[in-house]
C-alpha positions as CSV (number, residue, x, y, z in Angstrom):
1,X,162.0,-11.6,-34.4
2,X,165.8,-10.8,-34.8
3,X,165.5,-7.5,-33.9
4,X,163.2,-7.5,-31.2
5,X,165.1,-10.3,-29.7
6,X,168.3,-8.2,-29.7
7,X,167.1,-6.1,-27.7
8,X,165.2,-8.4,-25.6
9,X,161.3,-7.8,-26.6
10,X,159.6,-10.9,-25.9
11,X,156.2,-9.5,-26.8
12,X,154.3,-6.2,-28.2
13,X,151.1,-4.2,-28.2
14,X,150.2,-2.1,-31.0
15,X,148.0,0.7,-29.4
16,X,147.7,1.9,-33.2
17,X,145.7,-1.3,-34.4
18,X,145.0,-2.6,-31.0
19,X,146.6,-6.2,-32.0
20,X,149.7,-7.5,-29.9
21,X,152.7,-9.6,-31.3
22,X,154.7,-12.2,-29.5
23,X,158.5,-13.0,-30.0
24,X,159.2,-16.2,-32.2
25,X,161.8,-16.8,-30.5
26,X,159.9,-17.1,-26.4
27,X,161.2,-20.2,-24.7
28,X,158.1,-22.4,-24.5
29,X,157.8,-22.0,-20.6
30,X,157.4,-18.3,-21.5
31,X,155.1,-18.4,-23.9
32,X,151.6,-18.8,-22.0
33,X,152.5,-16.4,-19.8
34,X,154.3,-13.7,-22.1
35,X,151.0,-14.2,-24.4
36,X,148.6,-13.4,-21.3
37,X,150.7,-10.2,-20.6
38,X,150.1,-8.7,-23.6
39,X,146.3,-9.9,-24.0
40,X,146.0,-7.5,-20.9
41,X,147.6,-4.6,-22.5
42,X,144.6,-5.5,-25.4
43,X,142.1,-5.2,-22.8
44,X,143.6,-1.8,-21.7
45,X,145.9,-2.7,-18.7
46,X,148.6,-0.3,-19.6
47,X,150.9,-0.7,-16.4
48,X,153.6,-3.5,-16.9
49,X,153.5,-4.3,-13.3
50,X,149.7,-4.7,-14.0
51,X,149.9,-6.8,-17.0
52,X,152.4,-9.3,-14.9
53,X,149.8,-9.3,-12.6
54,X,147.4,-10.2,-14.7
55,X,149.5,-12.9,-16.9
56,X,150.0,-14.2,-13.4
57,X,146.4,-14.6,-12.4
58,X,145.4,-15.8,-15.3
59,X,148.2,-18.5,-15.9
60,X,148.3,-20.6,-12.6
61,X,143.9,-20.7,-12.7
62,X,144.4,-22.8,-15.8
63,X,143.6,-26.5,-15.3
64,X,146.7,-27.2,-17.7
65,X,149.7,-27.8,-15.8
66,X,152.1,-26.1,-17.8
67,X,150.7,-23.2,-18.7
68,X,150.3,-22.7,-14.7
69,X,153.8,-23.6,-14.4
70,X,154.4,-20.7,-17.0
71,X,152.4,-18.7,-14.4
72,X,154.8,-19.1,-11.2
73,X,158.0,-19.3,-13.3
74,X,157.5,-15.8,-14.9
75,X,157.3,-14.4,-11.5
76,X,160.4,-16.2,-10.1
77,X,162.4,-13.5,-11.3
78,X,161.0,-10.2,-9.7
79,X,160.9,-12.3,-7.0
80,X,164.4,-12.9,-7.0
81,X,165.3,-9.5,-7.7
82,X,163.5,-8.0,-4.9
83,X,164.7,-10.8,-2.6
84,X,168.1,-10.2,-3.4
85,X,167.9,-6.6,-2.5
86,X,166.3,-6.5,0.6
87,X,167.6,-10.3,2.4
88,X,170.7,-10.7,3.5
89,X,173.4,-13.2,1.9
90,X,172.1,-16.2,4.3
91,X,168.5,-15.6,4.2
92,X,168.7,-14.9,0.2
93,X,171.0,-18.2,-0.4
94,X,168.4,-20.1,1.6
95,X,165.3,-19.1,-0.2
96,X,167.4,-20.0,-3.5
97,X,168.3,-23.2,-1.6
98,X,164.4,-23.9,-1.5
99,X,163.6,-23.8,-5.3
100,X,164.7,-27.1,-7.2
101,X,168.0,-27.0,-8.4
102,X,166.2,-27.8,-12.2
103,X,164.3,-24.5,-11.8
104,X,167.1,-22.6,-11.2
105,X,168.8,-24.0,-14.4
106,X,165.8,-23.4,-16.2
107,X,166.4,-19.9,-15.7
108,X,169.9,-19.7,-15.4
109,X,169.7,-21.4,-19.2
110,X,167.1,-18.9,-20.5
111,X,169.2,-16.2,-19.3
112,X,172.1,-17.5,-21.3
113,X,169.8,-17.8,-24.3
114,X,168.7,-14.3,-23.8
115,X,172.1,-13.0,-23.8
116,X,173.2,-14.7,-26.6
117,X,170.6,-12.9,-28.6
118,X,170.8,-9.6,-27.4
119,X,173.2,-6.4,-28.6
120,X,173.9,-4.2,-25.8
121,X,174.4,-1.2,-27.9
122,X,171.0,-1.3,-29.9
123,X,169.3,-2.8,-26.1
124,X,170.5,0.1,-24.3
125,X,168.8,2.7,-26.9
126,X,165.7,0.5,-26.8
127,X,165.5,0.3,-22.7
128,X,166.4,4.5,-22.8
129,X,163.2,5.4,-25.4
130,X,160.5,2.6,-24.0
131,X,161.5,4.1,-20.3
132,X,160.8,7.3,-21.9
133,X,157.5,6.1,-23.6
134,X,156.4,4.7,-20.1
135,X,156.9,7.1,-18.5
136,X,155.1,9.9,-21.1
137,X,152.1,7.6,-20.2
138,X,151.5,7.6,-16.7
139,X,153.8,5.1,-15.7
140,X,156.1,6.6,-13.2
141,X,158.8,3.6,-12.8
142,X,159.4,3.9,-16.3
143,X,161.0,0.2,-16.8
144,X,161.3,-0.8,-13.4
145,X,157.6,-0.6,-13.5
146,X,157.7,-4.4,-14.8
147,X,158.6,-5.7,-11.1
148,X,156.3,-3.7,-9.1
149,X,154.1,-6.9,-9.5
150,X,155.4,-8.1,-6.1
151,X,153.7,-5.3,-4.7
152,X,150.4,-6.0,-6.5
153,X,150.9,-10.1,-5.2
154,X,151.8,-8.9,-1.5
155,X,148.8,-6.5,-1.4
156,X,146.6,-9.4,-3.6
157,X,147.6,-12.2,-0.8
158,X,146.9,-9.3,2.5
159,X,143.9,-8.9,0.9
160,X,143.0,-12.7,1.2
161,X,143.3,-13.1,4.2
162,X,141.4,-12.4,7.4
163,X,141.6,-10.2,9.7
């Protein structure tokens, strides 16, 4: 747990042995969804965006509230990041505005434990080899394939609904 907390590992898959591992040290609000992730690389979903998708789904269908919660929160962030680069300041301050202000310190203070975990020497090696590891299996976006799940939810929701 240590080590893949330092460089910021919350959860594995195995291909070798086909078993998946999750950090000891996942924040509990993490955990249902963090576990469903990697239960979908078991079941052969090899795209991270994919597997978000899938921990996604799976999470906010359960009847227990807070592994649904668990669901939503692990998307907040991809959707932040791809709000923040394509709104402008106002429209980006006012969709932060619309999320309760105990949210955002939820994940202001999981960012903050993150950090104080993780070793930006041994993190940056880690990131450079599991890009190149992603991207030796079909995975184009390397890394950045982990927040192409907002284009999986936006296609998902079109989908939905009628024409």
């Amino acid at each position: 747990t240590p080590l893949i907390s330092m460089v910021g590992v919350t959860g594995s898959m195995g291909p070798f042995f086909c078993e998946f591992t999750v950090n000891g040290d996942v924040l509990p609000a993490d955990y249902p969804a963090t576990y469903a992730h990697e239960m979908a690389h078991q079941l052969g979903i090899t795209s991270e965006a994919e597997a978000n998708f899938y921990a996604y789904q799976v999470c906010i269908r359960s009847s227990e509230k807070s592994i649904r919660f668990s669901g939503y929160y692990s998307i907040l962030p991809h959707v932040l990041n791809n709000a923040y680069r394509l709104m402008d300041k106002e429209e980006y301050q006012a969709l932060l505005a619309s999320i309760r202000p105990e949210i955002i310190r939820l994940l202001q203070d999981k960012q903050a434990y993150w950090e104080a975990k993780y070793s930006p020497f041994i993190g940056r090696i880690q990131d450079w080899v599991y890009d190149l590891y992603l991207k030796g299996n079909k995975i184009p976006g390397g890394r950045k394939n982990y927040s192409e799940v907002i284009g999986l939810l936006i296609s998902y929701e079109r989908r939905k609904m009628p024409v």
